[in-house]
Steps between C-alpha positions, in 0.01 A plus 500: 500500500499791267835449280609496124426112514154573551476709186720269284217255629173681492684672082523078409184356637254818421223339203541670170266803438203311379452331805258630800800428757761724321619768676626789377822585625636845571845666626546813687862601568630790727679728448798454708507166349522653200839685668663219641510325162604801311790537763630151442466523140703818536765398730613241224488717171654806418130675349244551800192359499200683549141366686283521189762298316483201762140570541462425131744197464351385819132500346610319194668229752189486713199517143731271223679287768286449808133544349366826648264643358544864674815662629505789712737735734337679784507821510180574363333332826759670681376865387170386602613358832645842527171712409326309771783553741467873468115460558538341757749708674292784433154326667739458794617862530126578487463293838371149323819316629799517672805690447800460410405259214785197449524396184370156419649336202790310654349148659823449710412845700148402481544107634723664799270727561225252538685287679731724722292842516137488501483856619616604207236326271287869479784640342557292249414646129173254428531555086626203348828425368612518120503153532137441597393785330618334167346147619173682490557673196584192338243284642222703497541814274684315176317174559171669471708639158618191401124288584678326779379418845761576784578078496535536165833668521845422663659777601883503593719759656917556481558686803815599680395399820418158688253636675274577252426148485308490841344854370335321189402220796314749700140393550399854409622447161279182403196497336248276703265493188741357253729371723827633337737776637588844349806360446560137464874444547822711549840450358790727609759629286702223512241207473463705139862496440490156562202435249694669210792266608291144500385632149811596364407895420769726500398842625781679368382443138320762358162458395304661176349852574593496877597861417119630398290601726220369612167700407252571735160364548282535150283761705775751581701438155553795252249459267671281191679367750484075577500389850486198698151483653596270751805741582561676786717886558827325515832558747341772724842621652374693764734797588610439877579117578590184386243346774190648347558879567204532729635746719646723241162445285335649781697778577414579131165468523493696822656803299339464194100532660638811778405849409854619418753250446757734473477552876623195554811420601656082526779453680666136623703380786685162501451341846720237512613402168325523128243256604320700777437879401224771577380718238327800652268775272484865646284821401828710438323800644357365823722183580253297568529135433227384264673151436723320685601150368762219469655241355599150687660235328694194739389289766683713789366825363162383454501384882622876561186638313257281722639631813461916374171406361361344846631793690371754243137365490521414855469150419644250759724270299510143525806194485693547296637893554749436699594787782177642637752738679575655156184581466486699856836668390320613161206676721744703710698624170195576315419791771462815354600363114170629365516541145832331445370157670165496307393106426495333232250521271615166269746269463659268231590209664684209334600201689850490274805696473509705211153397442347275255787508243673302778198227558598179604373364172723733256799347324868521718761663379727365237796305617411533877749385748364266770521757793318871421449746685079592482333876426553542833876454565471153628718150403257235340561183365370454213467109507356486802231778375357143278748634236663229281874640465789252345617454120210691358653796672650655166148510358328836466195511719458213613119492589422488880606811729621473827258653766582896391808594302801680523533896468689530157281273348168662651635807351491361145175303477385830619654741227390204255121605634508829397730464175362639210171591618258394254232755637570834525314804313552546130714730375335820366522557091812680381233706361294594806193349431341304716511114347176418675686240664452435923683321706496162633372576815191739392435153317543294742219769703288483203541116525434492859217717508319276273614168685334663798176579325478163318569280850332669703189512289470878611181695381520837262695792649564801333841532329750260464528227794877569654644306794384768726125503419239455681305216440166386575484288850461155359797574265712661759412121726650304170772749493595380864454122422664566176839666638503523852593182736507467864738380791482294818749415794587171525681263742809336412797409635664562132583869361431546180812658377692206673305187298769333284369366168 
C-alpha cells in the first residue's frame, strides 16, 4: 500500500551510496500541494505565505531531513504534458482521432470512465499526465543524467489526489525491463503533513534563501550566470486554472498559430455554477464558431458532460447516464440551433469540485466542525469521511482531509495557488532597453524542446527542435511511448470515484 510509512521505510532501510542496492531517492511535489500548505500556513499567521516559500522549506525538509537526493514541483512536466496535449488535439482536428478531446490527467474521471463508460474511451486525451510525465522524466531522462538505471532510482510523488495512487499503479506505467514504475509511490498532501509532524519540522519557520530564485537549467542561464544542472523551469503557473489549465492553454494556442488573432473573439457562459462553463471563440466578422469548449469540475456535472457528449457524437451511452429520455428531449431542442448548438470540441473534466485544489488528499480546513457542507452544497461528516476529529480539533491543519472540502476554505487554498506568482514576465528596464532577459516559459520551451530531442533520440532537423516539430518516424514512435498512454474498459462492480481509501 502506497503511504508515508512506506517511504519512512524504504528512506531507513535504503544501503548507503556506495552500495550496488542503493537507490536514489527523488521527490516530485504538485503544485496544488504546494497551495494547500501555503493556505494552512496562512490561515494561522498574519504574513501570507507564498508557493516558492513552502516549496523551498519543503525541499530542505524532504534533502536535510528525509534523505532525498532531488526535489522537484511539477510544472515543468506539466508544460510538457500540455505541448503534447495541443499536438494531439491538433492530429485529431486533422481527422487522426476523435473529437471532442476529454482531458486526461484526472485518474478519478479516467477510472469511471473505464469502468462506467467505455464508449467514451476514444475521447479521452491519450498524453500522459504531469504525473507520469515527470515519472519518465525522472526515470529515464535525469537517470540517464545522473548514470542511473530506471531501478536505480525511487521516485515519490505529493499529490492532492487519492487517485493518483492507482494512476502510478497502472500497468502502462511500469517498465517490464527493469521492473520498476515511473513512479514508485504516492503520498497526498496530508501523508506529507504528517511526515513533517513524525519529524518534528515546523513549516512555518522560515528557511535560508527561500526568497531567491531558483536559476534555470545551466543551458538556458545568462551567461555568468550559475545554475543547477539538475534543475528544472520552476512553478509554471499557467494562466487559466488551478487544475492544469489545459483548456485555457489551448484556447491560447488555438489563437496564437490562426492567421489573425485579433479576429478572435472568447466569450464564456456559466452552465450551472463556476464549475461547469463553455468558453466559445468567434471570427468577429463572420460569427462563426472556430472553438467551442468547456470546463467540468464535480461528479454530477461530469455525468452531465457524458450525456451531451454521447448525443453530440452520436454515441449511444452506456450505465451509468442516467435518463436516456434526456437525451431524446436534447435531439428535439437542438432542431434548427445551428451555429449556437455546435459540439464540443474539448473538455476539462475533473472528477472534484473545485478541482484539484479540493483533492481528497489536500489538507482540511483549519478548525473544521464535524458536519460541513461539501463544494457542492451538501452536509458531510467529517468523521465518518475516515477523518479523526476530537481534542486535536484546535490544531491548525490537522493532516488528513475529509473526502472534498468546504467552499470558504476551497476558496483560499485556491487564492494561496496563485499568490505571488513567482513566474510572470520581467519587468522592462526603467531605461527601455531590452535586459536580454526571457521569460520562464520561453525557458521552459527551450527546455522542452531539447528534452524532446534528447529522449527521443531524434535525427538532425533544420533549426531549433520545438514541441511542434516534426520528427523523423522512429522518433515520433518514442515520442508516443515516451508521453502518450492508452485506455481500456473494464468490468467492475466498483466506480472508481466511489473506492474509499
Amino acid at each position: 500500500m502506497q503511504s508515508h510509512a512506506e517511504v519512512l521505510n524504504f528512506l531507513e532501510n535504503n544501503p548507503p551510496p556506495p552500495s550496488c542496492h542503493h537507490r536514489l531517492p527523488v521527490i516530485s511535489i504538485a503544485p496544488q500541494s504546494l497551495a494547500s500548505l501555503a493556505a494552512s500556513l496562512s490561515s494561522s499567521s498574519s504574513q501570507p505565505v507564498s508557493l516558492s516559500q513552502v516549496l523551498r522549506r519543503v525541499s530542505v525538509f524532504c534533502r536535510d531531513v528525509l534523505g532525498f537526493a532531488h526535489v522537484y514541483d511539477t510544472t515543468f512536466a506539466r508544460h510538457i504534458s500540455l505541448l503534447e496535449h495541443a499536438k494531439e488535439f491538433a492530429e485529431r482536428k486533422s481527422g487522426n482521432g476523435k473529437l471532442p478531446m476529454l482531458a486526461s490527467a484526472c485518474p478519478g474521471w479516467v477510472c469511471y470512465a473505464e469502468k462506467t463508460h467505455g464508449e467514451m474511451l476514444p475521447f479521452i486525451s491519450q498524453t500522459k499526465s504531469p504525473q507520469q510525465v515527470m515519472g519518465t522524466l525522472v526515470k529515464e531522462w535525469l537517470g540517464a543524467k545522473w548514470g542511473k538505471t530506471p531501478d536505480q532510482i525511487y521516485h515519490v510523488t505529493v499529490m492532492p489526489c487519492y487517485d493518483k495512487k492507482l494512476e502510478a499503479s497502472r500497468q502502462d506505467f511500469y517498465n517490464e525491463a527493469y521492473a520498476t514504475r515511473d513512479v514508485d509511490c504516492v503520498i497526498t498532501t496530508g501523508e506529507l503533513q504528517l511526515l513533517m509532524q513524525d519529524k518534528g519540522w515546523d513549516l512555518s519557520i522560515p528557511v535560508p534563501d527561500e526568497n531567491v530564485p531558483r536559476l534555470p537549467p545551466l543551458e538556458l542561464a545568462p551567461a555568468g550566470d550559475a545554475a543547477d544542472p539538475d534543475a528544472f523551469p520552476e512553478l509554471l503557473m499557467h494562466p487559466g486554472t488551478s487544475s492544469g489549465s489545459y483548456l485555457q492553454s489551448l484556447i491560447s494556442t488555438i489563437v496564437s498559430s490562426a492567421p489573425d488573432p485579433g479576429t478572435l473573439e472568447l466569450t464564456t457562459k456559466t452552465v450551472r455554477s463556476a464549475d461547469y462553463e463553455e468558453f466559445t471563440l468567434t471570427h468577429r466578422e463572420t460569427g462563426q464558431v472556430v472553438f467551442r469548449g468547456a470546463k467540468c469540475y464535480g461528479f454530477r456535472n461530469l455525468q452531465n458532460v457524458v450525456r451531451k457528449v454521447g448525443r453530440d457524437a452520436g454515441v449511444q451511452v452506456g450505465r451509468g447516464a442516467a435518463g436516456r429520455l434526456a437525451g431524446v428531449r436534447g435531439k428535439v431542442v437542438r432542431k434548427g440551433a445551428a451555429q449556437e448548438d455546435k459540439g464540443y470540441d474539448y473538455v476539462e473534466v475533473m472528477a472534484c469540485p473545485s478541482g484539484c485544489v479540493n483533492g481528497g488528499g489536500q489538507l482540511r480546513p483549519v478548525q473544521a466542525e464535524k458536519q460541513l457542507a461539501d463544494a457542492e452544497g451538501f452536509s458531510r461528516d467529517w468523521q465518518e469521511s475516515g477523518v479523526s476529529l476530537g481534542a486535536e480539533e484546535s490544531l491548525p491543519a490537522a493532516p488528513i482531509s475529509a473526502k472534498w472540502g468546504d467552499r470558504e476554505w476551497t476558496k483560499k487554498v485556491e487564492a494561496a495557488y496563485w499568490r505571488t506568482l513567482p513566474t510572470p514576465p520581467p519587468t522592462p528596464p526603467a531605461d527601455g532597453k531590452p535586459s536580454g532577459s526571457v521569460s520562464p516559459f520561453e525557458y521552459a520551451d527551450e527546455y522542452a524542446g531539447r528534452v524532446l530531442r534528447e529522449m527521443t533520440k531524434a535525427a538532425p532537423v533544420e533549426g531549433k527542435v520545438e514541441w511542434t516539430t516534426k520528427l523523423d518516424d522512429a522518433a515520433e514512435s518514442r515520442r508516443q511511448r515516451l508521453f502518450r498512454t492508452q485506455y481500456r474498459a473494464v468490468e467492475s462492480e466498483v466506480v472508481g470515484l466511489a473506492v474509499k481509501w
